[in-house]
C-alpha positions in Angstrom: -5.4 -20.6 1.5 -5.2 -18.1 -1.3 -2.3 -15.9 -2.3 -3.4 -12.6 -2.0 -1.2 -8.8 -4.0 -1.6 -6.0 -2.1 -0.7 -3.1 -4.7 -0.3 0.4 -3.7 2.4 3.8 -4.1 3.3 3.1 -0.5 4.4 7.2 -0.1 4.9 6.6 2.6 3.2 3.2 3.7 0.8 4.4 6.7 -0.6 3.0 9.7 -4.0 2.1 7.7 -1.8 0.6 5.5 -0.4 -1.6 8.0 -3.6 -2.4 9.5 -4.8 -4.1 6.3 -1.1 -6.0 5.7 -1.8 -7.5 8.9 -5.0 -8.5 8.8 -4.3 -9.7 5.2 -1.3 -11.8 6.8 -4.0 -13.4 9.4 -6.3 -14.6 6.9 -4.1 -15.5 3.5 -0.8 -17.7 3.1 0.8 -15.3 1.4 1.1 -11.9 0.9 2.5 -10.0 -1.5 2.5 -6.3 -0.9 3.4 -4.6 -4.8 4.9 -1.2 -4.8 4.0 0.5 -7.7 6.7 2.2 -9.4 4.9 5.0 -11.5 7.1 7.0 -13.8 4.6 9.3 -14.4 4.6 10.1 -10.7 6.8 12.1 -8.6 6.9 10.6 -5.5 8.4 11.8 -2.0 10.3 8.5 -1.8 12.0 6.8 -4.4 10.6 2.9 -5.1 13.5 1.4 -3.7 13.2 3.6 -0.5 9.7 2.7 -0.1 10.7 -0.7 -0.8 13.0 -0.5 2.3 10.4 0.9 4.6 7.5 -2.0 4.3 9.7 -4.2 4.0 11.5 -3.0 7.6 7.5 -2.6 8.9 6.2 -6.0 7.9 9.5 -8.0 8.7 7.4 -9.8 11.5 5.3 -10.9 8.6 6.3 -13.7 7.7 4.0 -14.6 5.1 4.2 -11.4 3.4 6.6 -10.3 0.6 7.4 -6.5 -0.7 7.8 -6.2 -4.4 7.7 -3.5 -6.5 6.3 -3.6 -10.3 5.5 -1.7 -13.0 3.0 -1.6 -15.6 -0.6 -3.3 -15.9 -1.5 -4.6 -12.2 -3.3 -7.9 -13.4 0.0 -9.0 -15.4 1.8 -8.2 -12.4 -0.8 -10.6 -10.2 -1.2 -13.5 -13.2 3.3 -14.0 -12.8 2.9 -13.8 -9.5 0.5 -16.6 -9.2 -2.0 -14.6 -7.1 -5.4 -15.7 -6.5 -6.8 -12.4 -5.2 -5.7 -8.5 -5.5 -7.0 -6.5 -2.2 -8.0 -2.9 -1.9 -8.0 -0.9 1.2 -11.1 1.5 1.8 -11.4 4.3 3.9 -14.5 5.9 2.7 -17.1 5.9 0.0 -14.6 8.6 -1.9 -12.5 5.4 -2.3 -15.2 2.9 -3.4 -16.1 4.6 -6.4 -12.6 4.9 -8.1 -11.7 1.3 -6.5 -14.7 -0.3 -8.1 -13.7 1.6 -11.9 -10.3 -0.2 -11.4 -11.7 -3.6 -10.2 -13.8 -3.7 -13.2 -11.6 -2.9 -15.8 -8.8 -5.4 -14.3 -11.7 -8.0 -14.2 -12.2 -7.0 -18.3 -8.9 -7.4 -18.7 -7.6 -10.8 -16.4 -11.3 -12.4 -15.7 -9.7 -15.0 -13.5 -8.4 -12.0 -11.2 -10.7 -11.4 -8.2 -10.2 -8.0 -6.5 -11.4 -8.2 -2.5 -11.7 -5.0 -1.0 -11.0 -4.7 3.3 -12.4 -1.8 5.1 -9.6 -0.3 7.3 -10.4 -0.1 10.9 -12.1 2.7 11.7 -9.7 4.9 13.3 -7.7 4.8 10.1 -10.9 5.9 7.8 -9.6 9.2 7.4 -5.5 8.2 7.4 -3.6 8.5 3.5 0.0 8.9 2.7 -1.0 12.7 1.2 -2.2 13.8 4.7 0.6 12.2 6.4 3.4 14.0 4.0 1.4 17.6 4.4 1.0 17.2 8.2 4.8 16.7 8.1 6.0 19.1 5.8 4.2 21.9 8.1 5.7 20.6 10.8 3.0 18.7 12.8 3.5 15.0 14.4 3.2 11.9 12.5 3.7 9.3 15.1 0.4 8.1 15.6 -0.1 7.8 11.4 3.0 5.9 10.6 5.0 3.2 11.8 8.4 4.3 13.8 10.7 3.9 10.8 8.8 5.4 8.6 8.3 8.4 10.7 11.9 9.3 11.2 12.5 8.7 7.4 10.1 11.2 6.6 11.7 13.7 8.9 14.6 13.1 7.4 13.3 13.6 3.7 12.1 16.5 4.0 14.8 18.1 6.0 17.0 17.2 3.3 14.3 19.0 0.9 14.3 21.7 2.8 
């Protein structure tokens, strides 16, 4: 079975992004879920925070790895070994930037396929942006994020505040 990299910001790592870890974990032998460290970005949590959370919510994973990485995604998948890079979709919105990426890494590293997993359904409309607004004005975020992730949020952005 192949080896499968997961990439994403991870800020924070979601329910729908659980869904597709797992389901990933149930059909490849490994897993590699790749934080992205951005420097261009400024995220809500640091890389090595966000490191900490997936790697507290997919601890009963056992096939799946959190990494981080920087720089091009398909050099990042060719040291890594990985046969396959997966995308989570939620809608149509995503398709159309996800494809633009898929086809310029398949330019760049032709050996490197890119799968793309529909979320479940009840996740469709689920992304770390909505989860951190929803929060930040004070609404609950227990049903969109995993149990540790949810009290490290609350905890952020008290300490923001």
């Amino acid at each position: 079975m192949p080896k499968v990299v997961y990439p994403g910001s991870f800020d924070p790592v979601t329910n729908g992004h659980m869904n597709i870890i797992e389901r990933c974990a149930e059909r490849f032998e490994q897993v590699i879920v790749a934080v992205l460290v951005n420097v261009e970005k400024e995220p809500l949590f640091s890389a090595q925070e966000r490191l900490e959370m997936l790697r507290l919510c997919c601890g009963h994973l056992p096939n799946v790895e959190v990494d981080g990485f920087s720089g091009l995604l398909v050099d990042y998948v060719r040291r890594r070994g990985a046969d396959f890079i997966v995308k989570g979709l939620r809608a149509i919105s995503d398709f159309e930037s996800e494809l633009q990426q898929a086809l310029m890494n398949r330019r760049l590293a032709p050996e490197v396929d890119t799968l793309f997993m529909m979320t479940d359904v009840e996740y469709s409309f689920l992304s770390s942006h909505i989860v951190k607004e929803i929060a930040r004005l004070g609404g609950a975020v227990g049903n969109l994020v995993p149990p540790a992730v949810e009290e490290r949020l609350r905890r952020k952005l008290r300490s923001e505040g």
